[in-house]
C-alpha positions in Angstrom: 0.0 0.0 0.0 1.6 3.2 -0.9 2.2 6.3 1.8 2.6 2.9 4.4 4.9 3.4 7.2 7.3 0.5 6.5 7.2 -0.2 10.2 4.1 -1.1 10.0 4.7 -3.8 7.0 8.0 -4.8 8.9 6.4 -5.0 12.6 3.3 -7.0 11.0 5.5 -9.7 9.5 7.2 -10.1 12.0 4.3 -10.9 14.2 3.2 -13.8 11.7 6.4 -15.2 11.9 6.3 -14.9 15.9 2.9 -16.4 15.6 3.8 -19.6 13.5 7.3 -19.9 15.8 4.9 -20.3 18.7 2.5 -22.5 17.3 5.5 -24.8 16.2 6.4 -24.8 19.7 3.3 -25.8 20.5 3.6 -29.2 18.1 6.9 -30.2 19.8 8.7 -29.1 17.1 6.7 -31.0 14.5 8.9 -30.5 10.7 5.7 -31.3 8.7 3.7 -28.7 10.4 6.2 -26.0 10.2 7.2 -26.7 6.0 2.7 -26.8 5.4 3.0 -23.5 7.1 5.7 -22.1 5.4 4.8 -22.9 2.4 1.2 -21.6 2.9 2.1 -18.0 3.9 4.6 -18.3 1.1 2.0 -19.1 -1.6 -0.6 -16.1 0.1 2.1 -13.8 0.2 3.1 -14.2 -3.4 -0.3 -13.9 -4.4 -0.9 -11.1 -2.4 2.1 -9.3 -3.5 0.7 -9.5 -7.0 -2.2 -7.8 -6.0 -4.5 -10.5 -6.7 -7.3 -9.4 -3.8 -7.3 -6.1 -4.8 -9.7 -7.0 -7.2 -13.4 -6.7 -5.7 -15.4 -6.9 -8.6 -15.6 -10.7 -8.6 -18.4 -12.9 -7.7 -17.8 -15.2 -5.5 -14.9 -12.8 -3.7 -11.4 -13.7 -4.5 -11.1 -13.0 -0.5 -12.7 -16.7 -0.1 -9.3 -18.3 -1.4 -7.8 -16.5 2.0 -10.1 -17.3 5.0 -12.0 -20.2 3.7 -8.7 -23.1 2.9 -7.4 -22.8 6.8 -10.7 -23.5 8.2 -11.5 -25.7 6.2 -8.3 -27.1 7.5 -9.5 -26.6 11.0 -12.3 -28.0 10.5 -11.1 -31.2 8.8 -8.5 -31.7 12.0 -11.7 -31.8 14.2 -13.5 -34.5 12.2 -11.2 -36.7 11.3 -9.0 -39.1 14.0 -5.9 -38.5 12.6 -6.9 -34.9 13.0 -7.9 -35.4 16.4 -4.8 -37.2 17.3 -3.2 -33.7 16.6 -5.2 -31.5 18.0 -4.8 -34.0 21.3 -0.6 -33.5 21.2 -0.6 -30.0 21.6 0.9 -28.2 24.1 -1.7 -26.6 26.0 0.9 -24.4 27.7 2.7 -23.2 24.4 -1.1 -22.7 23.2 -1.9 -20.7 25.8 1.3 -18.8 25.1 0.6 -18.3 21.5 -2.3 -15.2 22.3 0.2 -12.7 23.0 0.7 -12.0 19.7 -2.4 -10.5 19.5 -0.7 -7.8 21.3 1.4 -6.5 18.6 -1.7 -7.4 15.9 -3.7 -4.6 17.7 -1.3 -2.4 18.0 -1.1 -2.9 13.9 -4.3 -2.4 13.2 -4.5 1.0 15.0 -1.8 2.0 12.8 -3.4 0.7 9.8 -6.6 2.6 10.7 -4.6 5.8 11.5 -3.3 5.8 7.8 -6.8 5.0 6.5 -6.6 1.3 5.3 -9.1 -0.4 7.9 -12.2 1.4 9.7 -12.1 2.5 13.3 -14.5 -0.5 14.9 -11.7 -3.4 14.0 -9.4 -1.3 16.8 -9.9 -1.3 20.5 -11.0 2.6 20.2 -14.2 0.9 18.5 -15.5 -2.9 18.7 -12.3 -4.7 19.0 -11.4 -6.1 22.3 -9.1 -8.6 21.5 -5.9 -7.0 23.2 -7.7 -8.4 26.0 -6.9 -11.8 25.1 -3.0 -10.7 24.4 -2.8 -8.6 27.8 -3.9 -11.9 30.1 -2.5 -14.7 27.9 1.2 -14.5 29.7 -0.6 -13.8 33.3 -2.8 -17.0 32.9 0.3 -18.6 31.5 2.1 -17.6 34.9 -0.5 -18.7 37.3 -1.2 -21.8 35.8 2.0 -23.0 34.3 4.5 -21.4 36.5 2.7 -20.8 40.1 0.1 -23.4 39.8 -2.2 -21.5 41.0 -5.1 -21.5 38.5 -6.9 -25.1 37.6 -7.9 -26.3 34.4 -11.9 -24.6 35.0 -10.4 -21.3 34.9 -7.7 -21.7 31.9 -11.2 -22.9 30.5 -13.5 -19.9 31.1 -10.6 -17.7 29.7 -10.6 -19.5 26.5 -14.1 -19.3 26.3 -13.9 -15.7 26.7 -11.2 -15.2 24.3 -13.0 -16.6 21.2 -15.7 -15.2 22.0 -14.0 -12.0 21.6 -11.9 -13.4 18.5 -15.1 -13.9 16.7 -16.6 -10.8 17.5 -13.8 -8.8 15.5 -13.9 -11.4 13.0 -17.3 -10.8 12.3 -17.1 -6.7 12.0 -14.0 -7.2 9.8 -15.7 -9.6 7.7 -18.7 -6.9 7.6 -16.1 -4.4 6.8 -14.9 -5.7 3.7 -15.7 -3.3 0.8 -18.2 -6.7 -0.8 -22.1 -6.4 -1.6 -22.1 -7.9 2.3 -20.9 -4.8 3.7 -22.6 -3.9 6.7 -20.0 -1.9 8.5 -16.8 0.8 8.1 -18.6 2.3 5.1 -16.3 5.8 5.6 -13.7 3.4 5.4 -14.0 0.1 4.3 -11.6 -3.1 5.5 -8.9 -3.0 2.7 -5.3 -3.2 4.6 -6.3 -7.5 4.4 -6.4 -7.6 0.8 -2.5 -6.3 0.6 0.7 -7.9 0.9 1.9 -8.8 4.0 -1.5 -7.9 5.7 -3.4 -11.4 4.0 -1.6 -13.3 6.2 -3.9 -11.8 9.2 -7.0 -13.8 7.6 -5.1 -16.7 6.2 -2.4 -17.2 8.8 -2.4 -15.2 12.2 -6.6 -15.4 12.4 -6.7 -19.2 11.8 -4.1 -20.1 14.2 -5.1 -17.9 17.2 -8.6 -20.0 16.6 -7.2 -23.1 16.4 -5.4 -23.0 19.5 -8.6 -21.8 21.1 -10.3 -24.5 19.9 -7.8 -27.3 20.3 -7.1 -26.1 23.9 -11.1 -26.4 24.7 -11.0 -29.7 23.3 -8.1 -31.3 25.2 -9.7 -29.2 28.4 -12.8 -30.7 27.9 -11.9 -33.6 27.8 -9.5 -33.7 30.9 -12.9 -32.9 33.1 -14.3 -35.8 31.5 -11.9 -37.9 32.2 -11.3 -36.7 35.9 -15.2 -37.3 36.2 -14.3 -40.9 35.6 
C-alpha cells in the first residue's frame, strides 16, 4: 500500500512469523507442520504481492481463497482421527502462550486505521477487544503454568472468553470488507487485508489464534471428563 509506514509492514510480518514460531512450539517441534506453514504463507504472500485481492469486482470474492482453505483445514482436523490425534498432542501451555501476539496485531491495526486502510470498529477505540486476550495470555500462563495456581476450570473460562472475543472482531471485519455484504466501516471500508503482507492476518495469524482456542477447549474438555471418571 503506498504512503505505508514501512514499520508497520516490517512490525506485521514479523508478528506472523512470531505467531507460526509459537505454534510450532506448540507441536513439539513437528517439521511437517512448520514446512505446510511455510509454504502456505509463502503461496498467500506471493499472491498477495501480485495484487490479486485487490480485485473486488468478482463474484464469489477472490477473498474466499484466503479465509476459507485454513478453516476448512481446522475444520477437517476436528473431524477426522488422525486430526484429532493432533489437535490431542498439543501443548496446552505453548497454546496458551501463542495469544500474546495479539498484542502486537492490535497495536497494527491501530496503525493501519490511523493511515486510512481499515475502519475504526476493528481497533480497541471501536468494537475490538481482543488485546484483552494478548494482555492476560502471559498472566494466565504464569499462574497456571508457573505458580500453579489457577486449575484447568479457569484456563477454561478464559478461552471461552477469548474466542468469544476473537469472533466478534472477526465478524465486523468480515462486515467491513468493501463486498455487496458490507454492513460496516462504510467511511472506510476493511482493505489493509487484501494487501501484501496484511493477508496473512485472515489466512495465517486469524486461523491459528482460533485453532489453539479450539484445540485447547478440546483437550480441556476432555480432561474434566476424564477426571469425572
Amino acid at each position: 500500500m503506498e504512503n505505508l509506514p514501512i514499520y508497520i509492514t516490517l512490525i506485521f510480518g514479523l508478528t506472523t512469523i512470531l505467531t507460526i514460531y509459537l505454534f510450532y512450539m506448540s507441536t513439539k517441534h513437528s517439521k511437517i507442520t512448520l514446512l505446510i506453514l511455510f509454504i502456505w504463507v509463502s503461496l498467500q504472500g506471493i499472491v498477495g504481492f501480485s495484487g490479486f485481492y485487490k480485485d473486488t469486482s468478482t463474484v464469489p470474492p477472490k477473498f474466499l481463497l484466503l479465509a476459507l482453505p485454513p478453516l476448512a483445514f481446522i475444520l477437517g482436523l476436528f473431524l477426522t482421527k488422525t486430526g484429532r490425534k493432533f489437535i490431542d498432542s498439543l501443548s496446552l501451555k505453548n497454546l496458551t502462550m501463542l495469544h500474546v501476539v495479539r498484542i502486537p496485531v492490535e497495536i497494527v491495526l491501530f496503525w493501519l486505521f490511523i493511515n486510512k486502510t481499515i475502519p475504526q470498529l476493528m481497533t480497541f477505540e471501536g468494537r475490538n477487544f481482543d488485546i484483552i486476550a494478548g494482555i492476560t495470555a502471559p498472566i494466565i500462563y504464569y499462574f497456571c503454568y508457573v505458580e500453579h495456581r489457577i486449575k484447568g476450570k479457569m484456563i477454561l473460562l478464559w478461552n471461552i472468553i477469548c474466542l468469544a472475543l476473537l469472533v466478534n472482531i472477526i465478524i465486523n471485519a468480515v462486515l467491513s470488507l468493501p463486498f455487496p455484504f458490507q454492513e460496516f466501516g462504510f467511511e472506510q471500508p476493511n482493505i489493509a487485508v487484501l494487501y501484501f503482507p496484511f493477508v496473512w492476518l485472515p489466512s495465517c495469524v486469524v486461523p491459528l489464534v482460533l485453532l489453539s482456542h479450539l484445540a485447547s477447549i478440546r483437550q480441556l474438555l476432555n480432561r474434566r471428563a476424564k477426571n469425572r471418571h
